[in-house]
SEVOKOL-265047 format. One record per residue: x negated, y negated, z of N, C-alpha, C in turn; residue in one letter. Coordinates in steps of 0.1 Angstrom, whole numbers, plus 5000, padded with zeros to 4 digits. Layout:
N
XYZXYZXYZa;...
This chain:
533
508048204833508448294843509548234852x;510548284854511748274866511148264877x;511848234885511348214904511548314906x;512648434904512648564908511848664904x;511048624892510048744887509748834896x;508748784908508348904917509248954923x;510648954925510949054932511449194920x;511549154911511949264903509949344895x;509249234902507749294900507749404910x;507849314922507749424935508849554932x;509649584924510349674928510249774913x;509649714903509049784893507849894899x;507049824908505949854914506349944923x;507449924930507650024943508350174932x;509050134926509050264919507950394913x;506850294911505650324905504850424919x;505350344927504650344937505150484945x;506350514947507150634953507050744943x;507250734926506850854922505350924921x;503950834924503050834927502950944936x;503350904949503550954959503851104958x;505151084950505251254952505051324944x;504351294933503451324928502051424939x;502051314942500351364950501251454965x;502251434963502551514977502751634971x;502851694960502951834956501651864949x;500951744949499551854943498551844959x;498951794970498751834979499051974986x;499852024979500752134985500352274979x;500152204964499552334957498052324955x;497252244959495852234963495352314977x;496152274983496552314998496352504995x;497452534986497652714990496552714978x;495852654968494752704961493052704969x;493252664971491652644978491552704986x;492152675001492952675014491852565021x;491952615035491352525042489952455040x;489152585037487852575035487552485020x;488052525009488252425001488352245006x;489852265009490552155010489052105022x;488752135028487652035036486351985027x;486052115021484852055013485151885004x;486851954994487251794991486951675001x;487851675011487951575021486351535025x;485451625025483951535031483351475016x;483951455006483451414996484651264992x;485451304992486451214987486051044994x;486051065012486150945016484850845012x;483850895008482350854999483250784987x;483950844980484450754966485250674975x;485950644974486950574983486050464990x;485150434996484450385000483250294992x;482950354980482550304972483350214958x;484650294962485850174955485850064957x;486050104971486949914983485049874982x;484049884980483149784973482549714965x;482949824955483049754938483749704937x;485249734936485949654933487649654936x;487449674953489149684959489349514958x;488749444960489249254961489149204946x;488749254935488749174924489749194918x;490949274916492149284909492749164915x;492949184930493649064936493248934930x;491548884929491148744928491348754911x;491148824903491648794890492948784887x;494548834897495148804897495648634898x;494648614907494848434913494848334907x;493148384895493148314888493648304875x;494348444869494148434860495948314862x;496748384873497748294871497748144871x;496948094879496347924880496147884866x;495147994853495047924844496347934837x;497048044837498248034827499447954831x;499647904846500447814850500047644846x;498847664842498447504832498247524817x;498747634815499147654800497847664795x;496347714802495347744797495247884791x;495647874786495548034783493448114780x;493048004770491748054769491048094782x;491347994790490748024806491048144814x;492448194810492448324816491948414807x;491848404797491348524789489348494796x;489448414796487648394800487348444813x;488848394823488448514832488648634833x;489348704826489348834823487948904818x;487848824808486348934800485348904810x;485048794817483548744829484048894838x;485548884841485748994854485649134850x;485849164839485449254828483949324830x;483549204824481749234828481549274844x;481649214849481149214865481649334869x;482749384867483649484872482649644866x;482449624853481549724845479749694851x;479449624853478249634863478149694874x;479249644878479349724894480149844894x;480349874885480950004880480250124879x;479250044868478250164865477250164880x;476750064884475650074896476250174910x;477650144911478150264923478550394913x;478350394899478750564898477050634898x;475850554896474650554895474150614913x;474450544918474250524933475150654937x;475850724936476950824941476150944934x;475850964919475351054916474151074918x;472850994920471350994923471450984938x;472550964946472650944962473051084968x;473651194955474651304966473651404968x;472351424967471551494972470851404986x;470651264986470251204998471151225012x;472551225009473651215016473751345021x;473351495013473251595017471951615030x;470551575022469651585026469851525044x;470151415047469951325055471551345063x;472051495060473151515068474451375071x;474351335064475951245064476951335055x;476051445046477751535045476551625048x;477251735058476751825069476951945060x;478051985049477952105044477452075029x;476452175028475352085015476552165003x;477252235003477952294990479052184987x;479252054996480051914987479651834980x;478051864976476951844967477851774953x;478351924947479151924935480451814936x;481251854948482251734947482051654948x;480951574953480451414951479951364934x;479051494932478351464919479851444910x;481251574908482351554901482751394900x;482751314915483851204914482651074908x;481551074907480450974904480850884894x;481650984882481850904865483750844869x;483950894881485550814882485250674882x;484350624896484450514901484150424888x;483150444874483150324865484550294858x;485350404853486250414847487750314857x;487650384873488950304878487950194879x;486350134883486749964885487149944869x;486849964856487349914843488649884844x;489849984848491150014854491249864861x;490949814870491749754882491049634878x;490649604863490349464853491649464852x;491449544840492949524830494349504842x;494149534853495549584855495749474868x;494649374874494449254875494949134868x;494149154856495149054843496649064844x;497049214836498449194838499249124853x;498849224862499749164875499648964874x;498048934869498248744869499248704859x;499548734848500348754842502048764844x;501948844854503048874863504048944849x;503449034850503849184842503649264846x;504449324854504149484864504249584859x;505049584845505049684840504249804832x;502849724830502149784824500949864839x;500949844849500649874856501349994864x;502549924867503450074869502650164862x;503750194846503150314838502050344840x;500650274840499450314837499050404850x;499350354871499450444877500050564881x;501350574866502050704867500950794861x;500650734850500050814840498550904843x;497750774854496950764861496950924868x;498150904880498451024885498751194879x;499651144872499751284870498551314857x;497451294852496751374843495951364858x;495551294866494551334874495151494882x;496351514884496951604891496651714884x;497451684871497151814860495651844860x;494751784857493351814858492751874869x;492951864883492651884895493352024898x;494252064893495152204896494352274888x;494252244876493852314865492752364866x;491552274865490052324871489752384885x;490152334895490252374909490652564904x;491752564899492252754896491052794887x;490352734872489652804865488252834875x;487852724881486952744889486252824900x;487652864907487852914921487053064920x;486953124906486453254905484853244907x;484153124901482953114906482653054920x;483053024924483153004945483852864943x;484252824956485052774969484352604962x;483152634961482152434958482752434944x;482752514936482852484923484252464921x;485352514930486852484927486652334936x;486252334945486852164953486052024941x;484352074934483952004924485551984916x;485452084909487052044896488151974903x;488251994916489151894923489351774926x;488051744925487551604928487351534913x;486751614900486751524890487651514887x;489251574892490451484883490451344879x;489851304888489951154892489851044879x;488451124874487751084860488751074850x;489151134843490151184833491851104838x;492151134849493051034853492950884851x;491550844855491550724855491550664838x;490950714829490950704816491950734813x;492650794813494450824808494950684816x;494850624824495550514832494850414822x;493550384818492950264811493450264796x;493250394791493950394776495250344776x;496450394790497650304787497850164785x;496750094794496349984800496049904780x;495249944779494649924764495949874759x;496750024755497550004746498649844746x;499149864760499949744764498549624759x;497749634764496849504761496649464745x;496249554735496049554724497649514716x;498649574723500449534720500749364721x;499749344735500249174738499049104730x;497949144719496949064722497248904709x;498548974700498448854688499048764696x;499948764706501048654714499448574721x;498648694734497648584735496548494725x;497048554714495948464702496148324700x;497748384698498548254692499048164704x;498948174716498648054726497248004727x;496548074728495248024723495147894714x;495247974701495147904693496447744689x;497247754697498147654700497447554711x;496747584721496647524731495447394727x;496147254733494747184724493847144735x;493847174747492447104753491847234755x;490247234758489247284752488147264766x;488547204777487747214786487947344794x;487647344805487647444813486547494827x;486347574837485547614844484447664831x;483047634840482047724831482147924837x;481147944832481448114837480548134848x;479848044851479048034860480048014877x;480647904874482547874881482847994887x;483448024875484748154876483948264881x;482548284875482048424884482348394901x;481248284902481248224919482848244929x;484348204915485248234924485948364925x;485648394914485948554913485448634931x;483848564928483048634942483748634955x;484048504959484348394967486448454969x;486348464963488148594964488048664967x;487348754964487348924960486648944974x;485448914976485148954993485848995003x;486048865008487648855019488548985016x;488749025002489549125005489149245003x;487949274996486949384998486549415018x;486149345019486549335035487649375041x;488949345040489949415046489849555044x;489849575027489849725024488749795035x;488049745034486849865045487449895059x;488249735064488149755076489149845085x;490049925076490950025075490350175083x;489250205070488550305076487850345089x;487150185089486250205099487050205113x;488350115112489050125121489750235127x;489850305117490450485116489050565122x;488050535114486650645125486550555139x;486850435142486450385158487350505162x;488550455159489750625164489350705171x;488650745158488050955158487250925169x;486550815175485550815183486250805193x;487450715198487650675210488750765220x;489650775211491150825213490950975219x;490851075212490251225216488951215229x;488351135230487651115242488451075254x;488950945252489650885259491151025267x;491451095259492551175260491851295272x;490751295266490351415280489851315293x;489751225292489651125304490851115314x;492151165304493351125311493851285314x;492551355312493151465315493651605308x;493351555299493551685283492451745279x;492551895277491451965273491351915259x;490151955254489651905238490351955232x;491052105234492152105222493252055223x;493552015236494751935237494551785234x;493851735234493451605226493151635216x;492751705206492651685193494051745187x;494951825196496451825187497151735191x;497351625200497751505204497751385191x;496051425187495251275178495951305162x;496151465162496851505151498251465148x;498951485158500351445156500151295158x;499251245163499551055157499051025146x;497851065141497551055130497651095119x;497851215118498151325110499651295106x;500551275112502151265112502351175113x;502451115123503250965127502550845119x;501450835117501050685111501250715099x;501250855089501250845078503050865073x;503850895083505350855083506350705084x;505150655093505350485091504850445083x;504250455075503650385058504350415046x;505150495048505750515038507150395035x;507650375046508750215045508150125040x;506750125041506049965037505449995022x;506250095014505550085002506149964997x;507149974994508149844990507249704992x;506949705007506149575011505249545007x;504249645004503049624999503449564983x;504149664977504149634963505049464965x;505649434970506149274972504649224973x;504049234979502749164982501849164973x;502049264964500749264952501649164940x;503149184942503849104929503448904932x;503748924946503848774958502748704949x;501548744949500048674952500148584939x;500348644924500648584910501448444914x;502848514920503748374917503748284927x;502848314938502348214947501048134941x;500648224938499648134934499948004921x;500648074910501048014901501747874907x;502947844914503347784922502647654925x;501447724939500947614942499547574935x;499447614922498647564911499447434907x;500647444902501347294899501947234908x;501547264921501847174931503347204933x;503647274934505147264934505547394951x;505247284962505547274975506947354978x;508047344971509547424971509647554967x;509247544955508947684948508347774962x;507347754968506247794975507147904988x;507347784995508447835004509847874999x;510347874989511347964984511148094980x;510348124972509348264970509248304987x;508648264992507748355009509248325011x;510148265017511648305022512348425018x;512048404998513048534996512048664997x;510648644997509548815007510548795018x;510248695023510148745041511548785040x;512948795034513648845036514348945034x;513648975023513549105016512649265029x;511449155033511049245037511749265053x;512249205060513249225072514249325068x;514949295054516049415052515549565050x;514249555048513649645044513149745057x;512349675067511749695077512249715088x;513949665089514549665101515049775103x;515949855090516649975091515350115094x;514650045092513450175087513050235101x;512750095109512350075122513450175133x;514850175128515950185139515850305137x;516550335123516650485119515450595121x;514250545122512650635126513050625145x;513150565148513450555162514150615170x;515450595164516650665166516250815166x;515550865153515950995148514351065145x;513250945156512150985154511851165159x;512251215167512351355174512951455163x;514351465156514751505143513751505133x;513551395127512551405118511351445120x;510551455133509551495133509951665133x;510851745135511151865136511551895123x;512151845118512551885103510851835094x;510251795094509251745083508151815089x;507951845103506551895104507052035115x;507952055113508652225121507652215140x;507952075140507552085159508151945158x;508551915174508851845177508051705183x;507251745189505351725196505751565190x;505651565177504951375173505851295175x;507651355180508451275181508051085187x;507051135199507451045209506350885197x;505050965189504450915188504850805175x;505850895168506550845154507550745159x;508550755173509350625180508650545185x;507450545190506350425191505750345180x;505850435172505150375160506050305151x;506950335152508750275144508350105141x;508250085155508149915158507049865152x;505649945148504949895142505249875127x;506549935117506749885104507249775100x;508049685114508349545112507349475114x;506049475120505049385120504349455107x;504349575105502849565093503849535078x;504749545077505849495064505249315069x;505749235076505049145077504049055074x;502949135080501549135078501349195060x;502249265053501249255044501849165031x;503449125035503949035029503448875030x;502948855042502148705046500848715038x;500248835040498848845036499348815020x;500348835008500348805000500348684996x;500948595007501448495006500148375004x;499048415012498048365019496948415010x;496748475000496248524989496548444979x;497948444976498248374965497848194968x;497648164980497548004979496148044978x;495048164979493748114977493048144990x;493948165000492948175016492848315016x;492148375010492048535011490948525024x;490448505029489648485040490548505053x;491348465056492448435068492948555071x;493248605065493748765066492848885068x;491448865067490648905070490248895087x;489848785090489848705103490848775115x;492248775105492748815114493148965117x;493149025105492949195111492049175119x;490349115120489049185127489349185139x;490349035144490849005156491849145163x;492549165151494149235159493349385162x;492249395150491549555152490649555170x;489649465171489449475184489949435194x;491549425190492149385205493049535202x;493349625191493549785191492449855197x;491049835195489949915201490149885215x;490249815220490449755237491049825238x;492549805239493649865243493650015241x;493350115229492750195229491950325237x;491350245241490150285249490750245266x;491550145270492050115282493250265283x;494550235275495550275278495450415274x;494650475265494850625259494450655276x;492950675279493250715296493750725305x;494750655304496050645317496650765318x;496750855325497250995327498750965328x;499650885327500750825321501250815313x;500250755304500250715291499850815283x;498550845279497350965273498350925257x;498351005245498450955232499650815230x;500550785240501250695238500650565244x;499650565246499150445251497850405236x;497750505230497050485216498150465208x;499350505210500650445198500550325199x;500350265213500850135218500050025211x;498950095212497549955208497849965197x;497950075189498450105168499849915167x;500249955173501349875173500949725177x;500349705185499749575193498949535178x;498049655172497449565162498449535149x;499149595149500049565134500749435141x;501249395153501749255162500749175155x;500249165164498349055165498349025151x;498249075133497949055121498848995121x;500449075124501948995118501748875125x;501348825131501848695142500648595138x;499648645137498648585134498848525115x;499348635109499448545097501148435096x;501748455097503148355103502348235107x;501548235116501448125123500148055109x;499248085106499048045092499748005079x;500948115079501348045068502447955071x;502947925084503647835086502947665087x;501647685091500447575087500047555078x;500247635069499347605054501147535048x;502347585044503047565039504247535045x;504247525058505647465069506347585066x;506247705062507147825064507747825077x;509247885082509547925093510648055086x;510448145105512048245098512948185097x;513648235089515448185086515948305096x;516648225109517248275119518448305115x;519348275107520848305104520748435096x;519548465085519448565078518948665088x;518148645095517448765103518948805111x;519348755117520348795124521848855116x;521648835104522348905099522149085096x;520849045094520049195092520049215107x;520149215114520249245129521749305135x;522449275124523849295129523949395125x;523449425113524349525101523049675103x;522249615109520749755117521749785128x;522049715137522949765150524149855148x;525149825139526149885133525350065127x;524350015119523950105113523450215127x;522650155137521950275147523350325152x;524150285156525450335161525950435150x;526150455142526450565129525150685131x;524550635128523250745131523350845139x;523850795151523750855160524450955164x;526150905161527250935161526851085150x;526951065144526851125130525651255132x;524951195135523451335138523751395150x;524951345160524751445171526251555167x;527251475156528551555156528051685139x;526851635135526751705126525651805129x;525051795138524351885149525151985153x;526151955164527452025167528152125154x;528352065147529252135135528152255127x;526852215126526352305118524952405130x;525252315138523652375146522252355139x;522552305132521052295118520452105122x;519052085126518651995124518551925115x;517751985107517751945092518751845087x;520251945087521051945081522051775089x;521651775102521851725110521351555103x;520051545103518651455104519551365089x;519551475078519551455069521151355065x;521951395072523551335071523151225081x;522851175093522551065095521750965090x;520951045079519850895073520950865063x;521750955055522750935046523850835048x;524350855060525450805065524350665072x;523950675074523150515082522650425068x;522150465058521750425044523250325044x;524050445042525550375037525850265042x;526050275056526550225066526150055065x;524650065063523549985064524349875052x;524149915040524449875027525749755026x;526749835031528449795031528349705042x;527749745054527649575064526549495061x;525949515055524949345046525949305036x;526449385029526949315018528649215026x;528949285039530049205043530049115052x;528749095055527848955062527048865054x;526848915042526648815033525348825035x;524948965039523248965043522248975027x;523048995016522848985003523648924994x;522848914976524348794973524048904960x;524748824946524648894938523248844930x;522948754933520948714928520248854933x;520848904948519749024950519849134942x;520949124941521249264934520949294923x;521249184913520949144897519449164895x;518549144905516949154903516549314905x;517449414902517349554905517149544889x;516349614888515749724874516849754866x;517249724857518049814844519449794848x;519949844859521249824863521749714871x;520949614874521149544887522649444884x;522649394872523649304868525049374871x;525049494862525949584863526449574874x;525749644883525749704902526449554908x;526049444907526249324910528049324904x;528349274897529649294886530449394892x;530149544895531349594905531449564916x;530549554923530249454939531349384941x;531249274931532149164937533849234930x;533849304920535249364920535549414928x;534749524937535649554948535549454959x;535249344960534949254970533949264987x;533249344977531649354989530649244983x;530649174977529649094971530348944968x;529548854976529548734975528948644963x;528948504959527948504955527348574943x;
C-alpha cells in the first residue's frame, strides 16, 4: 500500500457515499407522495427500533475488524487476518440472528407495552426483523475489505445495497397500499432485507474474486504463530464497544432534544406550535443541511482508521503524523468553504431548498459547526486507527452534556429561544473537535500546520467576497433566488478552486489521488500554470 491510499479510499467512498444519498433522497420523495403522511409515520415509528438494534449488534465491529485485520496484514500475517475475519464472521452472525430473533418475537411486546403507540407498526417492525442478520453479515465482509484498505468493494456493494433496497420499497409499498396503509409501510420497511443481500452477494463476489491471491499469501507466509481466537474475540470486544457506544449516543442525544428544546422554547415564550415549527426548522433542515459537507469527512475517516492503524502496527511514528496532516488538511479544505458559503448564503438556501426562509438563521449558526464536526470525525479516525476507540467516546459523553446544559440554559432566553439551541449544537461539535486534537496531539505529537490552514483561509475569504458579489448582482438581473443561490455556489466553487491552486493551497500529489482522472487533471494544471508541484 502507498501512503496515499486513503485519500483516494476516502474519495472512492465519498462517491459511494453522495450517490447513496440521492438515491434515498428520491425514494424519499416518492415514498413521501405514495403512502403520505400517515404511512410515512407508521415507517418512522418502526424504522428507529432497527436502527437501534444495528448500532448494537454490530455498528463498532466493521471498525475493530478493520484495525485488526490491518495490524495483521501490515506484519505480513495474512493467516491472522483471515482468522480474524471468519471469528468476526461468527460473532457478527450470532448476534445477527439473536437481534433479528429479539425484533420479531419483541414487535408484539413493544406494541403491547406501548413503546410503539400505533399497534398497526406491528407489520413494519416484523418486515425489518430478517434485515438486521443479513446487514450485520454485510458490515463483516465489508470490514475486511476496508482493513485491507480496498474501498472499492464496499463502495459498489452500498450502491447496490441502495438501490435494490429502493427498488423493493417503492415496489411493494404501491402493490400493497391496496390492502391498507400497515401493509404498504410493512413492504417499505422490508426493502431493507433484499437490499442488504444484493449488497452481501456483491461483497461475495469481490471476496471469492480475491480469495486465490489470499491463499497464495497464506500459503507463502512461513511463521505459524499467532493470537488464539480466544485473543482476537476479547479484542474484537474490547474495539467494537467504544464505538457501538458512540453510535447510540447520537440518538439518544437527538431524543434528550425532543425533550428539552420544544419545552424550553415555550419557556422563552413560544406557543407549542411555535416551538415545535422552530425545533423543525433546526432539526428538520438545518442539521440535516450541515451533514451533508461532512460526507467526504466521514468517508476520510472510515479510509484513515486501516492506514493508521497499519502505520503504527510497524511502529513507523512519520508515516503516522504524515497520514493525520494530509486528513487534517484535506478536511480544512473541505470544511472551510462549506462553512463560509452556508453562512454567507445560509437565508438563500434555506428559501430555495425548503420554499421559507424561517431556518435561515438556524443553518448560519450551524455553518460553524461543520469545521468542528469534519474535525472531530477525522481525529476520531485517527484515534481508532492507533487503537484508542475508547477516547472518542469519553469525549462526545462530555461535549453531549455540556450541549444538554447549554440547551436547556440558552433555548429559554427570550433572546435567544431556537438560536441559543443552534448555539449548544455547535459548542458540542467544539467540545468533541478540541477534545480529540488535544489527544491526538498526545498520543502522536500532532499539531495544525498553520501556513496550510492559512492558506485555506485566504482562498475561503477571496471566495466569500465572490459569493456575495455574485448572489446579490444575479438576484438584481434575474429577481429569481434560486437562480440567484445557485450562480454564487458556482461562482464561489470556482473562485475557491483557482485561489488554492495559486497559493499553493494544493500540489499536483492532491490532485493525482482523484479517481480515474486525477493524473490527467494534474498534467493540465500545471500547463496552464495553476499547479505547482
Amino acid at each position: 500500500m502507498s501512503k496515499d491510499t486513503f485519500i483516494k479510499g476516502a474519495l472512492i467512498l465519498t462517491i459511494a457515499g453522495v450517490v447513496v444519498k440521492v438515491i434515498g433522497a428520491v425514494n424519499r420523495i416518492l415514498l413521501s407522495r405514495l403512502l403520505g403522511g400517515e404511512g410515512i409515520g407508521l415507517y418512522q415509528l418502526a424504522y428507529p427500533i432497527y436502527l437501534l438494534a444495528l448500532s448494537i449488534s454490530s455498528a463498532g465491529i466493521p471498525v475493530a475488524i478493520s484495525i485488526l485485520v490491518a495490524e495483521k496484514v501490515a506484519l505480513k500475517d495474512y493467516r491472522g487476518a483471515n482468522k480474524v475475519f471468519r471469528l468476526s464472521l461468527m460473532v457478527l452472525a450470532v448476534l445477527g440472528s439473536i437481534f433479528t430473533g429479539l425484533l420479531w418475537f419483541g414487535a408484539q411486546w413493544l406494541i403491547d407495552w406501548h413503546f410503539i403507540r400505533d399497534p398497526r407498526a406491528y407489520y413494519a417492525i416484523l418486515a425489518l426483523a430478517p434485515a438486521i442478520f443479513f446487514v450485520t453479515i454485510l458490515s463483516s465482509y465489508r470490514g475486511y475489505f476496508q482493513g485491507l484498505q480496498m474501498m472499492v468493494p464496499s463502495a459498489i456493494s452500498q450502491i447496490a445495497e441502495q438501490l435494490l433496497r429502493v427498488a423493493t420499497m417503492i415496489v411493494l409499498a404501491y402493490m400493497l397500499l391496496p390492502k391498507g396503509i400497515e401493509y404498504a409501510a410493512a413492504g417499505a420497511t422490508f426493502g431493507a432485507a433484499p437490499g442488504a443481500v444484493f449488497g452481501l452477494l456483491v461483497l461475495l463476489y469481490f471476496y471469492y474474486r480475491k480469495r486465490a491471491y489470499f491463499k497464495e499469501q497464506m500459503q507463502m507466509q512461513t511463521t505459524t504463530g499467532g493470537d488464539s481466537s480466544g485473543r482476537i474475540i476479547y479484542r474484537i470486544i474490547e474495539l467494537a464497544i467504544p464505538v457501538s457506544l458512540a453510535s447510540i449516543m447520537v440518538p439518544i442525544v437527538a431524543n434528550i432534544d425532543l425533550l428539552i428544546v420544544p419545552a424550553r422554547l415555550e419557556v422563552a415564550g413560544c406557543t407549542t406550535e411555535q416551538a415545535t415549527e422552530l425545533y423543525g426548522y433546526l432539526t428538520g433542515m438545518a442539521v440535516s443541511l450541515i451533514n451533508l459537507p461532512t460526507i467526504l469527512t466521514a468517508s476520510l475517516a472510515a479510509s484513515l482508521v486501516p492506514a493508521i492503524s497499519e502505520a503504527y502496527t510497524l511502529g513507523n511514528q512519520a508515516t503516522i503524523i504524515n497520514r493525520t496532516s494530509t486528513a487534517m488538511r484535506l478536511t480544512m479544505l473541505i470544511c472551510f468553504p462549506s462553512f463560509v458559503g452556508m453562512w454567507l448564503l445560509a437565508t438563500p438556501i434555506s428559501r430555495m431548498l425548503y420554499g421559507t426562509p424561517n431556518a435561515g438563521t438556524s443553518i448560519a449558526i450551524l455553518s460553524l459547526g461543520i469545521v468542528f464536526l469534519g474535525i472531530h470525525q477525522t481525529t476520531t479516525g485517527v484515534l481508532q486507527g492507533l487503537g484508542r476507540t475508547g477516547i472518542p467516546v469519553k469525549n462526545l459523553v462530555f461535549s453531549a452534556v455540556v450541549k444538554i446544559i447549554l440547551s436547556y440554559i440558552l433555548t429559554a432566553i427570550p433572546g435567544l429561544g431556537i438560536k441559543g439551541a443552534a448555539w449548544a449544537t455547535v459548542a458540542d461539535f467544539f467540545f468533541a473537535a478540541i477534545l480529540n486534537i488535544y489527544w491526538t496531539g498526545r498520543l502522536i505529537g500532532f499539531t495544525i500546520d498553520v501556513r496550510e490552514t492559512i492558506k485555506a483561509l485566504v482562498a475561503v475569504s477571496v471566495m466569500g467576497v465572490v459569493v456575495l458579489y455574485c448572489y446579490n448582482y444575479a438576484l438584481h438581473l434575474s429577481a429569481s433566488n434560486t437562480f440567484g443561490t445557485i450562480t454564487a455556489i458556482g461562482a464561489g466553487a470556482v473562485t475557491y478552486g483557482i485561489v488554492l491552486l495559486l497559493v499553493g493551497g494544493v500540489n499536483g500529489n492532491d490532485i493525482g489521488m482523484i479517481p480515474l482522472y486525477g493524473n490527467e487533471l494534474a498534467k493540465f494544471l500545471k500547463k496552464m500554470g495553476l499547479l505547482r508541484g
